[in-house]
C-alpha positions in Angstrom: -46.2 -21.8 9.7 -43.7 -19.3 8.9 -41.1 -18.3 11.5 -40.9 -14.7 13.1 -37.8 -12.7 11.3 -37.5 -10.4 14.8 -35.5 -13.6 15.9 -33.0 -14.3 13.0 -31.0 -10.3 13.3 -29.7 -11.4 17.0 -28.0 -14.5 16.0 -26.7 -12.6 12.9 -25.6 -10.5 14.9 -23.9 -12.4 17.3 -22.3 -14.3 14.9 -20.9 -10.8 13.2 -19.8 -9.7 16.2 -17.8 -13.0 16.7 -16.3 -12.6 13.5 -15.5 -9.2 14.0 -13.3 -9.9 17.2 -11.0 -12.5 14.8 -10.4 -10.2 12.3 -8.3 -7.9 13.3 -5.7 -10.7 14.3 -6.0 -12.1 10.7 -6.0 -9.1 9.0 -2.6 -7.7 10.6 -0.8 -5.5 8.4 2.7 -5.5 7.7 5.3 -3.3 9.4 2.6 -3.4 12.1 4.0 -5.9 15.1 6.1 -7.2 11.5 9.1 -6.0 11.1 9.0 -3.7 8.0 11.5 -4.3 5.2 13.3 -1.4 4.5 13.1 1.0 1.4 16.5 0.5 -1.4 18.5 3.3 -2.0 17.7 4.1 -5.9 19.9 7.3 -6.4 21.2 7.3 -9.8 18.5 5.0 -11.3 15.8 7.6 -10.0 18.0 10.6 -11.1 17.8 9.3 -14.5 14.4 8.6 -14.4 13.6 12.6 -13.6 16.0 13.4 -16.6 13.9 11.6 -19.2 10.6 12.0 -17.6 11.6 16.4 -17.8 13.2 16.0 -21.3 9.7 13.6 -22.1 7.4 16.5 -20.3 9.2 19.9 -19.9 11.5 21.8 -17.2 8.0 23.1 -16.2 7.1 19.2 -15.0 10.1 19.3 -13.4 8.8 19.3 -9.5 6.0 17.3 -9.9 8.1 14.6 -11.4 10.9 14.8 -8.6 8.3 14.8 -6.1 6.8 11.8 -7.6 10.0 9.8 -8.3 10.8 10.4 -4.1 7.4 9.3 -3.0 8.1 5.9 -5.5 11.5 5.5 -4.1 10.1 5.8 -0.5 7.6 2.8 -0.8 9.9 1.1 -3.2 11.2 -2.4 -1.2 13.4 -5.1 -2.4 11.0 -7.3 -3.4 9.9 -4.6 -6.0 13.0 -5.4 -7.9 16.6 -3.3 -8.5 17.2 -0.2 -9.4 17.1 -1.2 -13.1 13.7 -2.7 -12.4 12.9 1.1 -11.0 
């Protein structure tokens, strides 16, 4: 005799919800209750990198490519490597 399916979602459910309440614990990003690691100064390794990226592109590139080359050397970490690996 099959079984009713009405009675399997509440279980499911439970079990979801259960789930659901351990996540956020395991799932804790860093820089979040972690201390962040901080960003590496990149000056002339990112200067040279808008030099040939405008000779590369154009002068009319030119602040899109600064723009981008802050936002990398904002997220860019030590782990990411030096500022010859930049």
């Amino acid at each position: 005799m099959p079984t009713s399916t009405a009675s399997r979602p509440l279980p499911l459910f439970l079990c979801l919800i259960l789930f659901g309440a351990a996540m956020p614990a395991s799932c804790a990003k860093p820089g979040r209750g972690a201390r962040a690691e901080q960003p590496v100064a990149l000056g002339a390794a990112k200067d040279a990198v808008v030099r040939k990226l405008v000779a590369k592109h154009g002068e009319k590139e030119r602040a899109r490519i600064e723009r981008g080359a802050a936002q990398v050397e904002s997220f860019w970490r030590s782990g990411d490597g030096d500022a010859a690996a930049y």
